[in-house]
C-alpha positions as CSV (number, residue, x, y, z in Angstrom):
1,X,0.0,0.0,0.0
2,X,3.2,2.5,0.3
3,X,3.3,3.0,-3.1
4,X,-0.8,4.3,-3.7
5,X,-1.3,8.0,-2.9
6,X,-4.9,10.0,-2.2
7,X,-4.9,13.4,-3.9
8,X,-7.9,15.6,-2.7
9,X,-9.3,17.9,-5.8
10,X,-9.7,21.4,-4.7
11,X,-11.2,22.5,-8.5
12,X,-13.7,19.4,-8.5
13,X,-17.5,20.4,-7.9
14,X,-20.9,18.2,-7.5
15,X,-24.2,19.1,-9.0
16,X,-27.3,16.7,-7.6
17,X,-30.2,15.3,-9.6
18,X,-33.1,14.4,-7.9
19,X,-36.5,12.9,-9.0
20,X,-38.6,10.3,-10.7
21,X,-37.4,11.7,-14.6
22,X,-33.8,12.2,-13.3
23,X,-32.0,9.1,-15.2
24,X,-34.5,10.0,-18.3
25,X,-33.7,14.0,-18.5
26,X,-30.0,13.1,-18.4
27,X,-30.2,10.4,-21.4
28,X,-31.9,12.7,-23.5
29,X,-29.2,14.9,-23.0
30,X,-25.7,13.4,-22.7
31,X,-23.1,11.3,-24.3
32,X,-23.3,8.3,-22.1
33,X,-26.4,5.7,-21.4
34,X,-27.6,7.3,-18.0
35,X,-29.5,3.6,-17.6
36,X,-26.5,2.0,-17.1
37,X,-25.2,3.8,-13.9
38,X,-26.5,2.2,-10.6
39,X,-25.4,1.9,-7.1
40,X,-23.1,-0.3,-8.7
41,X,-21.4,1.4,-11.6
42,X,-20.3,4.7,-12.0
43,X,-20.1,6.2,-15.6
44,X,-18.3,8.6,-17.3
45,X,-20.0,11.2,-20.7
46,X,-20.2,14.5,-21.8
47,X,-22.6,17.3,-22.3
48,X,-22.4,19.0,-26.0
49,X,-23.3,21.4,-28.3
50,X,-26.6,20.4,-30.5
51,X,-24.1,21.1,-33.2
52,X,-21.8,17.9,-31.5
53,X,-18.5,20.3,-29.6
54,X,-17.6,19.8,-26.3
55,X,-19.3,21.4,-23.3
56,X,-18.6,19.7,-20.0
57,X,-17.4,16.4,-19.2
58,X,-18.1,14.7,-16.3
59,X,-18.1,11.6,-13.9
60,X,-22.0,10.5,-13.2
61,X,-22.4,8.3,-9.6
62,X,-25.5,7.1,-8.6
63,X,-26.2,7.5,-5.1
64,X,-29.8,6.8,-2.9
65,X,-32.3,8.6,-4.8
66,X,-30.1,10.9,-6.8
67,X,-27.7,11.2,-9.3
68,X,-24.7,13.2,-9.0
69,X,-22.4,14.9,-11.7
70,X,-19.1,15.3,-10.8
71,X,-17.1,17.9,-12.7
72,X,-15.1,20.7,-13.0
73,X,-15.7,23.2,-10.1
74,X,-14.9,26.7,-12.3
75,X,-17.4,26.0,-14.7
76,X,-20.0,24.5,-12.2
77,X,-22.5,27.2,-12.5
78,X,-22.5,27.5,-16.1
79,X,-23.2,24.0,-16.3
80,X,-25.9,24.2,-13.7
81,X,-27.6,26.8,-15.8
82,X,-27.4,24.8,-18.5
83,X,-29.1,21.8,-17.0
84,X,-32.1,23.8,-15.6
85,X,-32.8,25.4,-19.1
86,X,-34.0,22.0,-20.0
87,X,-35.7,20.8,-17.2
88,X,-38.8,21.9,-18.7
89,X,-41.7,19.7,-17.0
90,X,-39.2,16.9,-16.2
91,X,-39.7,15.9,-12.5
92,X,-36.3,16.9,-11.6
93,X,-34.5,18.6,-8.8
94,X,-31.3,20.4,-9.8
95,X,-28.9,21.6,-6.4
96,X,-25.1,21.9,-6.0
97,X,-23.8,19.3,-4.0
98,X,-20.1,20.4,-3.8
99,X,-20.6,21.5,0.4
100,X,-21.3,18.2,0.9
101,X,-18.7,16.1,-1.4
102,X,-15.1,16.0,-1.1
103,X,-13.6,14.7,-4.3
104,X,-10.2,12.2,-4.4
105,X,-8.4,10.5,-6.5
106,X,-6.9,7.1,-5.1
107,X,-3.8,5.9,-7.5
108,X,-0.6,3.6,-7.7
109,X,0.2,0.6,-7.2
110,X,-1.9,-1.4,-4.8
111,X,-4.7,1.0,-5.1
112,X,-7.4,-1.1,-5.5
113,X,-6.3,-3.0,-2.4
114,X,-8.1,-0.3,-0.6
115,X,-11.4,-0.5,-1.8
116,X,-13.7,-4.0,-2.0
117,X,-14.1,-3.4,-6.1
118,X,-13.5,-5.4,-9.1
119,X,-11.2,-4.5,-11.1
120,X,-13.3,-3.0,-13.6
121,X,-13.9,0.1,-15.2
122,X,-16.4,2.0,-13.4
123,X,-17.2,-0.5,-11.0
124,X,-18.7,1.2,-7.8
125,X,-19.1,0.8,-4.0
126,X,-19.7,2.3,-0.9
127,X,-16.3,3.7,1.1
128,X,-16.7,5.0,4.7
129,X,-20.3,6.8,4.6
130,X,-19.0,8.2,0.9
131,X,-18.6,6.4,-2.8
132,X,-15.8,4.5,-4.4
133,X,-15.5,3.6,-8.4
134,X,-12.8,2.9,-10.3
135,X,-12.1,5.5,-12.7
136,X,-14.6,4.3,-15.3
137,X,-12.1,5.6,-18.7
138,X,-8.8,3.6,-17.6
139,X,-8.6,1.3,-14.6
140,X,-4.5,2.4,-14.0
141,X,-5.8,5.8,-13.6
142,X,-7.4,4.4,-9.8
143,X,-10.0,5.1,-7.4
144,X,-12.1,8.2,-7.5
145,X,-13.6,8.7,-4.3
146,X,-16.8,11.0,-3.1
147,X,-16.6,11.7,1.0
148,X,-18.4,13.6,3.2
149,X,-16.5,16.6,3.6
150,X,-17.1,17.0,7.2
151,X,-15.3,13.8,7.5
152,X,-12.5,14.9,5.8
153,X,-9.5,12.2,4.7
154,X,-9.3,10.6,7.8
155,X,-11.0,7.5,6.4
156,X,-7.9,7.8,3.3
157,X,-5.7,8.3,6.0
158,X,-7.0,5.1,8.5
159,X,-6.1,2.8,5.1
160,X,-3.3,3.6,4.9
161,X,-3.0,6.1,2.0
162,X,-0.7,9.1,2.2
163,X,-1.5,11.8,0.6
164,X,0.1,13.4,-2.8
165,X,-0.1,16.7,-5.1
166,X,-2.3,17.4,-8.4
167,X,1.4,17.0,-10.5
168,X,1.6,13.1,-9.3
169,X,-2.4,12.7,-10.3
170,X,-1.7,14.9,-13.5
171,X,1.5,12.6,-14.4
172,X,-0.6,9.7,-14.2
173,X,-3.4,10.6,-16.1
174,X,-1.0,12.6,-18.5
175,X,0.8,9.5,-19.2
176,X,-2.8,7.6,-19.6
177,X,-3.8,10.2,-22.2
178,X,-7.1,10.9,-20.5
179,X,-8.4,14.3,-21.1
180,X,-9.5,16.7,-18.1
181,X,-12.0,18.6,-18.9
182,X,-11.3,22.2,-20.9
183,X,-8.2,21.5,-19.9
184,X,-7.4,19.7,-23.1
185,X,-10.4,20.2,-25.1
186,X,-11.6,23.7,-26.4
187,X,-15.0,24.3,-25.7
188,X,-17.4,24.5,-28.8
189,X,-14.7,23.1,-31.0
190,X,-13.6,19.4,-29.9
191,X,-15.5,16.4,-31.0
192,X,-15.7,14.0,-28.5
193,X,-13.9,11.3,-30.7
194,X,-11.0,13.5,-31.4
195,X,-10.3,13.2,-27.7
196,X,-10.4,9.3,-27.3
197,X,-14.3,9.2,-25.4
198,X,-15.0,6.2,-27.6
199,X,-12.2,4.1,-26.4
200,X,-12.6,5.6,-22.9
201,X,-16.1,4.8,-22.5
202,X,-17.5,8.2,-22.8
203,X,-20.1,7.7,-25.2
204,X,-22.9,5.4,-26.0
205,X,-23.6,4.5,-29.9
206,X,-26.6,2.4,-29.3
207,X,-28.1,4.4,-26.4
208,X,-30.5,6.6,-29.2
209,X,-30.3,10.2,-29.3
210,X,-28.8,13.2,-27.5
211,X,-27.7,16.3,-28.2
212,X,-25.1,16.0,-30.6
213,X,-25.2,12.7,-31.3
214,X,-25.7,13.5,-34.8
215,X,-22.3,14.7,-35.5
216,X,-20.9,12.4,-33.5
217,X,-22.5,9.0,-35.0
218,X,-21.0,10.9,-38.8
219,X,-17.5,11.5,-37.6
220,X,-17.3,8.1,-36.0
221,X,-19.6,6.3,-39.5
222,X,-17.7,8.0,-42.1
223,X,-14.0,7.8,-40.4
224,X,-14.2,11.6,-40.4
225,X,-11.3,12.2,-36.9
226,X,-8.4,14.1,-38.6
227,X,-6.7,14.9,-35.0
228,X,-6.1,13.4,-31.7
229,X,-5.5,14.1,-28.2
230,X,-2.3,12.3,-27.6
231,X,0.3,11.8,-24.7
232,X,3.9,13.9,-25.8
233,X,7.0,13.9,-24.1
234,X,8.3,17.4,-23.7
235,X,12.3,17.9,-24.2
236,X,13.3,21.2,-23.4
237,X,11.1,24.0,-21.3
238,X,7.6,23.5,-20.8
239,X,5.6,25.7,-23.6
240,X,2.3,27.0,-22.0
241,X,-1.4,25.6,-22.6
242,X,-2.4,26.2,-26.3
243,X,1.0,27.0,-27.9
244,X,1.2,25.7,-31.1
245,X,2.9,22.5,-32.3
246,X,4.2,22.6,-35.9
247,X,6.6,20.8,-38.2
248,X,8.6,22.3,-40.4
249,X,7.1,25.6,-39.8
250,X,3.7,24.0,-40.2
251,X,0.7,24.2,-38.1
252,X,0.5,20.5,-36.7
253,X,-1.4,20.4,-33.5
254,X,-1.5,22.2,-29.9
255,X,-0.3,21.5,-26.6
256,X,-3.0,21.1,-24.0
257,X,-2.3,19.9,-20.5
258,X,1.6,20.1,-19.3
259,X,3.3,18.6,-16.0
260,X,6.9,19.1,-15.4
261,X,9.1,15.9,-15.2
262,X,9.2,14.8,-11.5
263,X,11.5,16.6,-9.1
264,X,12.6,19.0,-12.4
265,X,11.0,22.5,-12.9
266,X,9.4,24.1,-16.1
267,X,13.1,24.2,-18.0
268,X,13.4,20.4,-17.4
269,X,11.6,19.2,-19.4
270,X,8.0,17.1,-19.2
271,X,5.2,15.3,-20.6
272,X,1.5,16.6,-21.4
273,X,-1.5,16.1,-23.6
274,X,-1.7,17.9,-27.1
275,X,-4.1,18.0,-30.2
276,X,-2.2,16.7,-32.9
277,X,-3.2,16.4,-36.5
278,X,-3.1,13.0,-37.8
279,X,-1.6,13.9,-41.4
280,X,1.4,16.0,-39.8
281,X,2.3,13.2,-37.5
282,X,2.4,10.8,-40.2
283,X,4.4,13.3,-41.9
284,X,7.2,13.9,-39.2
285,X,7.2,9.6,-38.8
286,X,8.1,9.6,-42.3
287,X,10.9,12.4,-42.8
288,X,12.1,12.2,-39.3
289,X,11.4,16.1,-38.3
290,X,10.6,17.1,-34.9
291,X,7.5,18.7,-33.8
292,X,7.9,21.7,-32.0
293,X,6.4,23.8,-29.4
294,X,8.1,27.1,-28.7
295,X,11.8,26.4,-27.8
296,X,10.4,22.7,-27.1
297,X,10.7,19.2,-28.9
298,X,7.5,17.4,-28.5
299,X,7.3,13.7,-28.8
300,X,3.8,12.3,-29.2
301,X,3.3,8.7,-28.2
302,X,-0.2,6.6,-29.3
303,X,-2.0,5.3,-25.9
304,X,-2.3,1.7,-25.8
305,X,-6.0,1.8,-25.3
306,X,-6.3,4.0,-28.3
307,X,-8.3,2.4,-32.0
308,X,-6.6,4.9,-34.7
């Protein structure tokens, strides 16, 4: 157990749905098949534009007679407002949550020895008055865990876990290639395939319709993804979130998330998540040039989980 870590979110937030039409509102609305999260099984999805761009993304946990979204804290309100513009005449209850949740990520090896879960993605349970599931995109990336936040970690603590910063989480999910949020993809301009939510279990092609699923059955249907959010290495110092990536002087891609190499600071080098166009990168395999980012070489690398 020495080697798994907690790492408490402080920019995670919780918005609660109540009410008889709670699972059907959401399916009428999101990525993912809403019917298939229970008590049991945690789910992962997104919330996107009727033209098929990315909005929110979020994890969805089933808890007593309610559903909670858990997602990214500084755009909880807009999401919120969102959500409550089509309620309409559902029999819903819409209320932020995030007073009562405390949001952690679980992670390393030995993780799951924590928590009485299969090891499969999404699978969920209850942890010490709160909820475990493991991370329902990639099972390495751990244990997410909801707690009451007037309990605090102490439960974390009692098994053992010590705790950890948000670069460790980020390295491992970095590494993963799982997207967080805006983060690493631009609102009103991603496609949800571009940024692996097939593979990662983020959206539902037999669940019927939602908004955006147009565009999304089409790109997936008629092999329309010309870019992809990929893992890089970063070899010199760290460019900032949304410099460009070229080749040759050639717009390739952009970097998204960055994390500097462990124990190194920004000049040292890292690894992060970037948006990298599919023809460029066959391009630079072919004649051998580097892609570049600022004074930076970056170094993408296909995720093992990952179908293109």
């Amino acid at each position: 157990m020495a080697n798994a870590y907690f790492h408490v979110f402080d920019d995670r937030g919780v918005i609660r749905v109540s009410g008889e039409d709670r699972a059907s509102f959401l399916q009428g609305l999101v990525s993912n098949d809403v019917l298939k999260v229970t008590p049991d099984r945690a789910g992962y999805g997104a919330f996107l534009t009727p033209q098929g761009k990315f909005l929110y993304d979020f994890f969805l946990i089933e808890t007593g007679d309610a559903l909670l979204i858990e997602t990214a804290a500084d755009r909880l309100d807009e999401f919120f407002r969102k959500l409550r513009l089509y309620k309409l005449r559902s029999k819903i209850e819409l209320s932020f949550d995030s007073d009562s949740w405390m949001v952690a990520a679980v992670f390393g090896a030995g993780a799951l020895d924590t928590f009485t879960l299969p090891a499969d993605r999404g699978a969920a349970g209850a942890f010490a008055e709160g909820i475990a599931f493991v991370d329902p995109r990639h099972g390495d990336a751990g244990v997410r865990v909801l707690l009451p936040r007037v309990a605090g970690t102490a439960a974390l603590e009692a098994a053992g876990l010590g705790a950890t910063d948000r670069d460790a989480y980020d390295r491992r999910r970095v590494s993963l290639g799982l997207p967080d949020g805006s983060r690493d993809m631009a609102v009103e301009k991603t496609v949800l395939l571009e940024a692996g939510f097939e593979e990662l279990g983020g959206v539902d092609f037999d669940k019927g319709c939602y908004m955006g699923q147009e565009l999304t059955a089409r790109t997936k249907y008629r092999g329309l993804v010309k870019r992809r959010l990929m893992p890089v290495i970063i070899n010199g110092p760290l460019p900032a979130p949304g410099t460009e990536i070229t080749l040759d002087g050639r717009e390739a891609g952009e970097v998204r998330s960055v994390v500097a190499n462990n124990g190194g600071g920004s000049e040292g080098g890292g690894m992060g998540l970037a948006m990298i166009r599919l023809n460029r990168l066959d391009e630079a395999l072919r004649s051998g040039d580097p892609l570049t980012a600022a004074e930076a070489t970056v170094i993408p690398h296909k995720p093992d989980w990952a179908n293109f």
